[in-house]
C-alpha positions in Angstrom: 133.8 114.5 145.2 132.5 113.1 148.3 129.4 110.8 148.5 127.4 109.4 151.4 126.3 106.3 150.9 123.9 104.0 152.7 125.4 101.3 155.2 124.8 97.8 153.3 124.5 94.3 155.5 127.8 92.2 155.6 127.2 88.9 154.0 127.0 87.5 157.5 124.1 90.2 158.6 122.5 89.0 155.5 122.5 85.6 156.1 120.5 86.6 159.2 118.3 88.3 157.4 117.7 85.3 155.3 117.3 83.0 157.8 114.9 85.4 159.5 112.8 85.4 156.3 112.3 81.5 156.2 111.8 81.4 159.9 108.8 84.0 159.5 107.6 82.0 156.5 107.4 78.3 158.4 105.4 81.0 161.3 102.4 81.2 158.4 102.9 78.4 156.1 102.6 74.4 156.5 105.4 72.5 155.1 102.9 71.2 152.4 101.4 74.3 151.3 105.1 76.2 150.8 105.4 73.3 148.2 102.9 74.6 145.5 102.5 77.5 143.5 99.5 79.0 145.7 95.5 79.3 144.7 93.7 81.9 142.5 90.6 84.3 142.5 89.0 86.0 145.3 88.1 83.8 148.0 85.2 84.6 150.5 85.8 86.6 153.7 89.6 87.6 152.4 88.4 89.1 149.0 92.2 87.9 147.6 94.0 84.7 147.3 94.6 82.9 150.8 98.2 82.4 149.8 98.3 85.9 148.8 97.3 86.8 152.7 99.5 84.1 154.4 102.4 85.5 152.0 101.3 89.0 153.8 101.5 87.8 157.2 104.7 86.4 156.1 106.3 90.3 155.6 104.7 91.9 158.3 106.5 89.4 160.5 109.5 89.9 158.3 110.3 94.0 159.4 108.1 94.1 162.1 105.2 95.8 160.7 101.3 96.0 161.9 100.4 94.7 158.4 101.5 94.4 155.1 100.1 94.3 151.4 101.0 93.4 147.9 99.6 95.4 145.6 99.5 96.3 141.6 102.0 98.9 140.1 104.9 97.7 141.8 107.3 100.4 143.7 105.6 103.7 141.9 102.2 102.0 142.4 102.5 101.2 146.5 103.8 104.6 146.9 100.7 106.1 144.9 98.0 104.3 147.2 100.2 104.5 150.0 99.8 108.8 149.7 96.0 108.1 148.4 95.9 106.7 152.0 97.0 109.2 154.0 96.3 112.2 152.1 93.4 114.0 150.2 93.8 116.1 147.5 95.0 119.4 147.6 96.8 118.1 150.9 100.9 119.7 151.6 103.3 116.9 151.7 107.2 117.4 153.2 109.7 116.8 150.7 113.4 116.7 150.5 114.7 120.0 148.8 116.2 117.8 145.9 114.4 116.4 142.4 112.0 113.9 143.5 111.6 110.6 141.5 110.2 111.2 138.1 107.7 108.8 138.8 106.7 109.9 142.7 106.5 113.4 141.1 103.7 112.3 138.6 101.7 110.9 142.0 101.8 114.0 143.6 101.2 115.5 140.8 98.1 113.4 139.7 96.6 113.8 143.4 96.8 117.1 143.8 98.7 117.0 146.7 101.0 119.9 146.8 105.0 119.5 147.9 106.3 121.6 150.7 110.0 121.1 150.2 112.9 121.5 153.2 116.7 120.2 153.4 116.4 116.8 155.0 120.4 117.2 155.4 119.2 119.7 157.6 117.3 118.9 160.8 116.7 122.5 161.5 115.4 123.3 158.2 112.7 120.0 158.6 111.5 122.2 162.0 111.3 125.4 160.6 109.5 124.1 157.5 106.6 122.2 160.0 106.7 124.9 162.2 106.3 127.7 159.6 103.5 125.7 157.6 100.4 124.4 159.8 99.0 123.1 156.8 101.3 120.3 155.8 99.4 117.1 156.3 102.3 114.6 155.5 105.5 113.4 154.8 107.6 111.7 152.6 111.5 110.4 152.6 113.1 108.7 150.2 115.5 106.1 151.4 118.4 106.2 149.0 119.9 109.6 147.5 118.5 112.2 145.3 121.5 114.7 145.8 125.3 113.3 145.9 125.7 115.3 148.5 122.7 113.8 150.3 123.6 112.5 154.1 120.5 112.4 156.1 119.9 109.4 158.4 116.7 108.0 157.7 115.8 107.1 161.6 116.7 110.8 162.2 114.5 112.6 159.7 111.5 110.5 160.9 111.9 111.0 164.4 112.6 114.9 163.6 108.9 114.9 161.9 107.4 113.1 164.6 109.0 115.2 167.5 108.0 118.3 165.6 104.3 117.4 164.5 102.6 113.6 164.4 101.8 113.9 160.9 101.6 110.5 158.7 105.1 109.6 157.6 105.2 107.3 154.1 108.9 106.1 153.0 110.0 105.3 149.7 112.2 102.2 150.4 113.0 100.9 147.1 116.8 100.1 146.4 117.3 100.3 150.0 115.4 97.2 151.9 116.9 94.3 152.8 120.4 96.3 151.9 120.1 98.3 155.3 119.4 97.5 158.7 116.0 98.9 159.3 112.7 99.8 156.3 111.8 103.1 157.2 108.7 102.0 159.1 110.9 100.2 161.4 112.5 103.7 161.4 109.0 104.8 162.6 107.8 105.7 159.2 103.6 105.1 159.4 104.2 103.5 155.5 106.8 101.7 153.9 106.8 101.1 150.4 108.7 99.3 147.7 109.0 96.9 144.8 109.6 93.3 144.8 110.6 93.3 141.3 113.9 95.0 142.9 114.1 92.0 145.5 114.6 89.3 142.6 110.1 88.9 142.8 107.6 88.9 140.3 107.5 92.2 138.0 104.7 94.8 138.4 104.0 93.5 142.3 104.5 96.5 145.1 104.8 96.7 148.9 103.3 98.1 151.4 103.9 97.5 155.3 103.1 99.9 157.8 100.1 101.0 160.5 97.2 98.5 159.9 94.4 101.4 159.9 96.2 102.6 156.4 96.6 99.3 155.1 92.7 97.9 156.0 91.7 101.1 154.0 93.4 100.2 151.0 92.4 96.5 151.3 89.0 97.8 151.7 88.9 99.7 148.5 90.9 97.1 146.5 88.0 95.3 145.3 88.3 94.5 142.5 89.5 90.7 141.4 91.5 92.2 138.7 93.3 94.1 141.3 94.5 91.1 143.6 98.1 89.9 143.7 97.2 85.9 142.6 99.2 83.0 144.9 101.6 82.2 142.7 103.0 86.0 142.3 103.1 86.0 145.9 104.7 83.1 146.4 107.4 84.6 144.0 107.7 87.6 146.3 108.7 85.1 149.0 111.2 83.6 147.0 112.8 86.5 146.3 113.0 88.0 149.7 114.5 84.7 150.6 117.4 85.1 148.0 117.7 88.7 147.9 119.7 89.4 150.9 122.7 87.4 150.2 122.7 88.6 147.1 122.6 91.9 147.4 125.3 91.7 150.2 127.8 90.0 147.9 126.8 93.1 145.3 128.4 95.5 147.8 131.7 93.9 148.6 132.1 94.0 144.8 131.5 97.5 145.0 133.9 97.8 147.2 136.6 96.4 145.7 135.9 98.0 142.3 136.3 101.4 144.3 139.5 100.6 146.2 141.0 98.7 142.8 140.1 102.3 140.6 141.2 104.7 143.5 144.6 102.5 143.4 145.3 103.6 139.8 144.4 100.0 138.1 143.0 102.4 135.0 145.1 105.6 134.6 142.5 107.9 132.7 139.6 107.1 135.8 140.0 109.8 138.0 138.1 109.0 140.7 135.1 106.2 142.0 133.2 106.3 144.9 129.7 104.6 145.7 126.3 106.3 146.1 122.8 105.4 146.1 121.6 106.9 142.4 119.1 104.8 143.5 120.6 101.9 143.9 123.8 101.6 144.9 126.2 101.3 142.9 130.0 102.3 141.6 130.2 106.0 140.0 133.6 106.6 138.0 134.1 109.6 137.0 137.0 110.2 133.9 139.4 112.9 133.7 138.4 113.5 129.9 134.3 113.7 128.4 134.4 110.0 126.7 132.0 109.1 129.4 129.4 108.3 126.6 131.7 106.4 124.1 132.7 104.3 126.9 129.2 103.0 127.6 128.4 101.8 123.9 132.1 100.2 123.9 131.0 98.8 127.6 127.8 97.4 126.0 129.6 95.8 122.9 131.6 94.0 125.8 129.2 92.3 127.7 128.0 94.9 129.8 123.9 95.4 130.1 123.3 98.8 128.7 119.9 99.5 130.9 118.4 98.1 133.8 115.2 95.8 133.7 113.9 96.3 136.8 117.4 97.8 138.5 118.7 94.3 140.1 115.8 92.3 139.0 115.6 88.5 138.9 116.2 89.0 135.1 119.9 90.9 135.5 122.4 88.5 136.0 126.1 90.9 134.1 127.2 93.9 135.4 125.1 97.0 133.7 127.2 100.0 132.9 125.1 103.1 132.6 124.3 107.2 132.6 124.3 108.5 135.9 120.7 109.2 137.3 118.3 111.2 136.8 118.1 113.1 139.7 121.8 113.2 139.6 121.3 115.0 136.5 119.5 117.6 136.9 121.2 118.1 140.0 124.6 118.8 137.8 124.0 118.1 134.0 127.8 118.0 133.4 128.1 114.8 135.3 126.7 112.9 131.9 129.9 113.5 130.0 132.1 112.7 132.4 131.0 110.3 134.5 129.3 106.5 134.3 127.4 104.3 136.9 128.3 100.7 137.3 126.1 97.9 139.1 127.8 94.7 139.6 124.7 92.4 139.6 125.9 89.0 139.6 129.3 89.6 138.7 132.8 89.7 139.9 135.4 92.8 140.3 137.3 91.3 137.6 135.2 91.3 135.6 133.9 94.5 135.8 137.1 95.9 135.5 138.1 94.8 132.8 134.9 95.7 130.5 136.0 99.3 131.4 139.5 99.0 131.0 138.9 97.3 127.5 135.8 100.0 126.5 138.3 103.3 127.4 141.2 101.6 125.6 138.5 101.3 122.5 137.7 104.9 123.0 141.6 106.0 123.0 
């Protein structure tokens, strides 16, 4: 089986990119007010917290973006208003020929707005689909893969919808920024969204970065003081984009040495591993024999997280051994029995390792 992951940062590129992050932060913030958990309410003339809108200049600066927002609903939620803000209901949106995220799916669904599907794999098939269809409005690309088989370029598909017709492009970047070189509106993408809560931030806290006429529209409608990110959440958010890139970097060489140990034969009845974004990414290992499921409650009884919190949240520190995907699923519903997904978290090869070897021994 052959997968196609995305291109993490070297620990050295993501020492950059942590650096960068603090340099952009000492661009907003005085030394004295980085050193307190921010201020509350809705205060006059920003209608939101001011170290809620400092902490916004903050990641515009960060990926280069006209503006930038934290929002309510974390990952699903920025992706929700993000569409609201480009589309109208009853609107045709491009979308990937592959399941779409169960929780994107219920946006689109909820709005109205009607999915107009093409093989992003495919340049060609993006081209005919725009050309063929005068009444798609949008566009939307997931960063990370719905299909194993998925091997678009991100920078490719965007500037494939752009050449073809300058509709709003919105990107779902979650599991994929601060991993990879570029957010999709870096790519060119008129939205970016994602969640902090998957950049070791606050729970329930989205963002959006992207074209400031989108963004003023949603900060414009978001009214409410109920709505508003407070200061200390988005202080949080900093923190975690400060931490998150070493981390995350360190995540993948554990990856890949748990790929090259199990290809080398270190467990006889693991037939194959390879690594994929299902979303994240993470280690797949795939069994010669259907004890797929056994192995993850031995796994569990072992050490091993049995379900994600927030899918490399602050909160996730030992390696979680789980089902394969969703999307992965329906894409090929025999996967479950055979196959498992691994993210290292915080944790080393060896130990990975060796709650697997220990769980399929249990099984035998």
């Amino acid at each position: 089986m052959r997968t196609y992951p995305l291109c993490s940062l070297s620990v050295e590129e993501a020492m950059k990119r942590q650096f960068r992050v603090v340099d952009c932060i000492t661009k907003e913030f005085e030394g004295h007010e980085f050193l307190n958990r921010g201020d509350l309410g809705v205060v006059m003339g920003l209608n939101k917290p001011v170290t809620t809108w400092k902490a916004e200049k903050v990641i515009a600066r960060i990926f280069h973006a006209e503006a930038a927002m934290l929002v309510r609903g974390a990952g699903s939620g920025a992706i929700r208003l993000g569409l609201h803000a480009m589309l109208k209901c009853g609107e045709k949106i491009l979308v990937h020929k592959a399941p779409i995220y169960s929780t994107t799916a219920t946006s689109l669904e909820m709005m109205g707005i009607i999915p107009v599907e093409a093989d992003y794999n495919d340049l060609s098939d993006i081209r005919r689909a725009l050309t063929a269809d005068p009444d798609i409005a949008g566009a939307l690309v997931q960063y990370t893969r719905q299909k194993l088989d998925d091997r678009y370029d991100m920078g490719e598909v965007i500037r494939t919808i752009k050449d073809v017709r300058d509709i709003p492009i919105i990107t779902d970047d979650n599991y994929a920024v601060m991993k990879v070189e570029k957010t999709g509106a870096e790519w060119g993408a008129d939205l970016s969204c994602f969640s902090s809560f998957k950049l070791l931030g606050p729970e329930g806290v989205g963002v959006i970065i992207g074209k400031k006429a989108y963004i003023d529209k949603l900060i414009q409608e978001n009214y409410s003081g109920g709505m508003q990110v407070q200061g200390h959440e988005a202080m949080d958010v900093l923190h975690g984009l400060v931490y998150a890139p070493v981390s995350l970097a360190i995540q993948a060489q554990v990856n890949e040495e748990c790929v090259r140990r199990l290809k080398d034969g270190e467990i006889p009845e693991v037939k194959d591993a390879f690594l994929a974004n299902a979303q994240s990414k993470v280690l797949l290992v795939e069994f010669y024999d259907d004890i797929a499921g056994k192995v993850l409650e031995e796994a569990q009884k072992l050490g091993a997280a049995p379900n994600p919190v927030g899918a490399e949240s602050k909160y996730e520190m030992v390696p979680m051994v789980y089902r394969v995907s969703g999307t992965f699923r329906k894409a090929d519903p025999t996967l479950e029995r055979r196959m498992i997904r691994i993210n290292p978290m915080r944790a080393g090869a060896d130990t990975i390792l060796e709650i697997i070897k220990k769980a399929v021994e249990r099984v035998k």
